[in-house]
BANU-237516 format. One line per 8 residues: for each residue y, z negated, x negated of N, C-alpha, C, CB. Coordinates in pm, 1 decimal. Glycine has a CB too. Example, Ala and Ser with C-alpha at 12.3 -4.5 7.8 and 13.67 -1.06 7.14 Angstrom:
<recs>
-569.0,-780.0,-1319.0,-450.0,-780.0,-1230.0,-330.0,-780.0,-1320.0,-447.3,-904.6,-1130.8 | -225.0,-708.0,-1285.0,-106.0,-714.0,-1367.0,3.0,-787.0,-1290.0,-59.8,-572.5,-1408.4
</recs>
This chain:
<recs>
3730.3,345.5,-3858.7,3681.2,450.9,-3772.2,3546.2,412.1,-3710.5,3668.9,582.1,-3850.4 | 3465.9,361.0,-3779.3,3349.5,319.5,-3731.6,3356.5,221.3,-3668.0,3267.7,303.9,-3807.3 | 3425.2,106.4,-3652.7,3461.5,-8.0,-3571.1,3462.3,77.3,-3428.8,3617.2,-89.5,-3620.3 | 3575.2,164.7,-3389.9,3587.7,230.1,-3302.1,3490.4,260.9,-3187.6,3619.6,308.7,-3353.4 | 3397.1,322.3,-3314.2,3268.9,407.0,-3215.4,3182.8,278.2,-3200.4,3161.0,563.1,-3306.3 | 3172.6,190.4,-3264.3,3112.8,71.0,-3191.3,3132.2,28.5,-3106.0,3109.6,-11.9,-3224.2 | 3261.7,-6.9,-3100.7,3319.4,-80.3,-2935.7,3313.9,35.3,-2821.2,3515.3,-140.8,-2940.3 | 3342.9,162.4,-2832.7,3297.5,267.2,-2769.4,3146.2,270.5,-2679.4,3299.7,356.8,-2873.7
3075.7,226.9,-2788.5,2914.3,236.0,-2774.4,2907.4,131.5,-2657.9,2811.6,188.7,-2928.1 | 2981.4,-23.7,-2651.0,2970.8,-117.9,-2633.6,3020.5,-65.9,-2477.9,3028.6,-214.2,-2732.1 | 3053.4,-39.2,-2396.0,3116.4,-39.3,-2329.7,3103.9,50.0,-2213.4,3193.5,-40.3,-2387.7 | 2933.6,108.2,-2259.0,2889.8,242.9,-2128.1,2869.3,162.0,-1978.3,2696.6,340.6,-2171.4 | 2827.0,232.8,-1970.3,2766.9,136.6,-1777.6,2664.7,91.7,-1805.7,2721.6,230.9,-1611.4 | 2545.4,92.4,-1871.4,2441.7,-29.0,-1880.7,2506.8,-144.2,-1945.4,2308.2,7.1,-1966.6 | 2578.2,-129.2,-2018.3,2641.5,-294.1,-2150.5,2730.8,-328.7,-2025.2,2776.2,-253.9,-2366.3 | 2819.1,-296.2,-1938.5,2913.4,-339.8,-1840.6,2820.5,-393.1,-1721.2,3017.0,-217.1,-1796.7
2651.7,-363.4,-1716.1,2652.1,-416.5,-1573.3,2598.9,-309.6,-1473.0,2801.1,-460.0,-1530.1 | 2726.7,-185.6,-1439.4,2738.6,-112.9,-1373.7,2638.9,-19.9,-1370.7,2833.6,-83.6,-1386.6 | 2541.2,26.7,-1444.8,2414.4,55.3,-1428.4,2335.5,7.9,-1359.0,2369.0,53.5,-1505.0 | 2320.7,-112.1,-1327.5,2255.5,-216.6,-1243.5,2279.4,-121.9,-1095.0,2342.3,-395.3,-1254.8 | 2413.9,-131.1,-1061.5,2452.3,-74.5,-925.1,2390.9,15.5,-864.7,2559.0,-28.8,-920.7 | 2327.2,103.4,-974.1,2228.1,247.0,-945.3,2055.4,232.0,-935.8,2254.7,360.3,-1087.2 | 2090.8,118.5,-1051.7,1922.9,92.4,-1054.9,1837.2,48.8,-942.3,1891.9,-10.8,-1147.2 | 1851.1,-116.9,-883.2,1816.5,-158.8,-833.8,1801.7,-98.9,-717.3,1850.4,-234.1,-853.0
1879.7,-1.2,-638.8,1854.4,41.9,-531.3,1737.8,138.9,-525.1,1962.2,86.1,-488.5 | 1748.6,209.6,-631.5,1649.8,281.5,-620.7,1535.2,213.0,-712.4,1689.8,419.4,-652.5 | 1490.4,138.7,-770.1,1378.8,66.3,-750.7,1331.9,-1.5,-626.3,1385.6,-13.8,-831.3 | 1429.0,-68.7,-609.8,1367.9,-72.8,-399.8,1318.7,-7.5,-324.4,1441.5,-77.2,-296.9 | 1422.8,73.5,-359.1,1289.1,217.9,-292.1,1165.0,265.7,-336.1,1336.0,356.7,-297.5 | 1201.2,249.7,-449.6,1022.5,299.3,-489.1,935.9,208.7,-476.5,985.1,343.4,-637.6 | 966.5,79.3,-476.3,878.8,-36.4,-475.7,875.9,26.5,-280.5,962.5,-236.0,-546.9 | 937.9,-1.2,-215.2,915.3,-12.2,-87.2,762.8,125.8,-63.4,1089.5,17.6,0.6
830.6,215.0,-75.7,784.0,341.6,-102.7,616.7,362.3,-140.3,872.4,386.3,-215.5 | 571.5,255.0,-245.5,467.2,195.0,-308.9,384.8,171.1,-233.8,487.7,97.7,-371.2 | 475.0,3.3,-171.9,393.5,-70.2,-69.2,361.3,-21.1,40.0,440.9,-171.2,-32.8 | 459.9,94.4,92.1,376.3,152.2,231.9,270.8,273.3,219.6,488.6,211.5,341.3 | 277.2,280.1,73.2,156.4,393.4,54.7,-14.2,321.3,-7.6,228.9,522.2,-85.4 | -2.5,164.8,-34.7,-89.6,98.1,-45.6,-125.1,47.7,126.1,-49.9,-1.9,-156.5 | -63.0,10.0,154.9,-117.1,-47.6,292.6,-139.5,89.0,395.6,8.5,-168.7,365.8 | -87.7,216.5,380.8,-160.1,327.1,447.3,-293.8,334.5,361.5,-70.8,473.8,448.5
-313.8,372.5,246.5,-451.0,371.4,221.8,-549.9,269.6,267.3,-460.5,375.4,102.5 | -472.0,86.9,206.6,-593.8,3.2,269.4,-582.3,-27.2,403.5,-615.0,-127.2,205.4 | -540.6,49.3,551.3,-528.1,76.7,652.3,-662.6,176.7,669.3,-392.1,118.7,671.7 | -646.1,309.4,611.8,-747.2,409.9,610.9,-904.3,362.0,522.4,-667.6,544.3,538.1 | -891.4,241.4,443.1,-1029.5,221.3,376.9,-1070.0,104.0,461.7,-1030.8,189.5,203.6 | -1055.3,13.2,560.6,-1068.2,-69.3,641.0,-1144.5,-39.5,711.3,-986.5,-101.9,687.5 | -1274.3,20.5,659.7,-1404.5,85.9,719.7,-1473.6,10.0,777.5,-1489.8,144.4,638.6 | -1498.5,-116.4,729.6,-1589.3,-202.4,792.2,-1548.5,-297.8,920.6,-1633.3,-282.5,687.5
-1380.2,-259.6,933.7,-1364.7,-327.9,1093.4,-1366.4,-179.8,1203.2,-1173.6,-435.2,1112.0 | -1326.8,-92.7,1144.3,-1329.1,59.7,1234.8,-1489.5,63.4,1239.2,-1245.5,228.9,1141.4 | -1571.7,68.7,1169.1,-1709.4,80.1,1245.1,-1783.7,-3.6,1344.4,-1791.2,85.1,1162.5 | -1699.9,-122.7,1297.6,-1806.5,-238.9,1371.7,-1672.0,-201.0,1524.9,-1819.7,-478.5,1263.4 | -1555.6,-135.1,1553.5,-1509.2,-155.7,1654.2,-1595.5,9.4,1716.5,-1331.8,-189.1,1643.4 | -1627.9,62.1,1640.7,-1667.9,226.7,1700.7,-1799.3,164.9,1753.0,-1691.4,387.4,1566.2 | -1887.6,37.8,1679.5,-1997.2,65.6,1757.7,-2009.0,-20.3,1845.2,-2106.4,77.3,1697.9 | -1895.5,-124.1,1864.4,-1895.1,-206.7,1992.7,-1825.6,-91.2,2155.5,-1767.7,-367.5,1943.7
-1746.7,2.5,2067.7,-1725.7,97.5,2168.8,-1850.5,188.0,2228.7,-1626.1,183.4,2113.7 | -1928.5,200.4,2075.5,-2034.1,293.9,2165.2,-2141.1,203.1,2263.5,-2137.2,391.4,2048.8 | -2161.6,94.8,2212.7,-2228.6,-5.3,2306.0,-2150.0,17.3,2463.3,-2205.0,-178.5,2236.9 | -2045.1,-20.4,2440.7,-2013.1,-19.2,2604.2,-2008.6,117.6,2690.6,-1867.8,-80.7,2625.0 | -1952.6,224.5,2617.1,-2009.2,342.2,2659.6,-2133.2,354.3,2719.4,-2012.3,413.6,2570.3 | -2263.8,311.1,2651.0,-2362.9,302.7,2710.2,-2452.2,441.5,2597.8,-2328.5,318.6,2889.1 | -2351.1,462.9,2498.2,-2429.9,539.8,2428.8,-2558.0,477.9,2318.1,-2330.8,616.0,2363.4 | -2542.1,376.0,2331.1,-2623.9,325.3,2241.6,-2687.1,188.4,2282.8,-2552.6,317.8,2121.9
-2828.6,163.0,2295.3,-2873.2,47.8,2363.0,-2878.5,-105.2,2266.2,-3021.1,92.3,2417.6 | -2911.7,-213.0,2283.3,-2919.8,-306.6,2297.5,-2963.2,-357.0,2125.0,-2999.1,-320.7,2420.2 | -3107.0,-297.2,2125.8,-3164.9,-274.6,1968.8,-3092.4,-171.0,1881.6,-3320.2,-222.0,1971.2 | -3059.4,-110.4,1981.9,-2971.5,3.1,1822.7,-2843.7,-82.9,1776.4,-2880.2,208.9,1885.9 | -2761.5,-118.3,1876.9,-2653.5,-223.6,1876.5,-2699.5,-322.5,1778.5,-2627.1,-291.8,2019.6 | -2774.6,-361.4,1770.5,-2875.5,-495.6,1673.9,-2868.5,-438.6,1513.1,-3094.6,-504.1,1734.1 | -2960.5,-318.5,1535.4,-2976.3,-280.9,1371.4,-2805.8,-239.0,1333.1,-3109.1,-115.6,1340.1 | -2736.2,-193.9,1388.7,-2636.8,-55.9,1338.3,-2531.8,-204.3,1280.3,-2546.9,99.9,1511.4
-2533.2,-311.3,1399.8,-2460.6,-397.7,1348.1,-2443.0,-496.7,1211.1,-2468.0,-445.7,1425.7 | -2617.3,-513.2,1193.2,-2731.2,-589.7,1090.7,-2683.8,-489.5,943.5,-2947.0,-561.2,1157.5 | -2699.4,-334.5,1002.5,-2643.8,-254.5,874.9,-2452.1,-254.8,830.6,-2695.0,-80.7,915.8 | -2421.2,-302.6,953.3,-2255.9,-275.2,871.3,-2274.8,-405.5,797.2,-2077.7,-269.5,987.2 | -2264.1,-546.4,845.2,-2296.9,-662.0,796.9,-2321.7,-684.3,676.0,-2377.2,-699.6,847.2 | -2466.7,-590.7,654.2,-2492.9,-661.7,502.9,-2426.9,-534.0,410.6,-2694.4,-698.7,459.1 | -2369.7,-486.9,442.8,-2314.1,-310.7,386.5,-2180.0,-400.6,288.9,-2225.1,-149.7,574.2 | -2101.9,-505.5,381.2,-1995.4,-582.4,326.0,-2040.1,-728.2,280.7,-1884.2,-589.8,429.7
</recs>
């Protein structure tokens, strides 16, 4: 009788394999899922090329002169 429920045991969908079929897909997804929620954040923390492009924008605007352009730049610089 106990032989029985062994080979029984032996024989679900993870010991056959067929667990696999379910798994992997949806680990892909979550891995995928992962990676596009790391590269949206280090997209949004990529502070130090968004400032240095905001203040080459404000330079050409004309909102900001020549020496301010100097320091603001001197401060992102040594900031990284």
């Amino acid at each position: 009788m106990e032989d029985k429920e062994k080979k029984k045991k032996k024989y679900g969908a993870w010991h056959l394999g067929w667990g696999w079929y379910l798994a992997v897909p949806v680990l892909t997804v979550l891995s995928l899922a992962l990676k596009r929620g790391i590269n949206d954040v280090s997209d949004k923390t990529g502070l130090a090329g968004n400032a240095l492009d905001i203040l080459k924008e404000r330079y050409v605007k004309g909102e900001i002169d020549k020496d301010e352009f100097d320091q603001k730049l001197k401060d992102i610089t040594e900031a990284h």
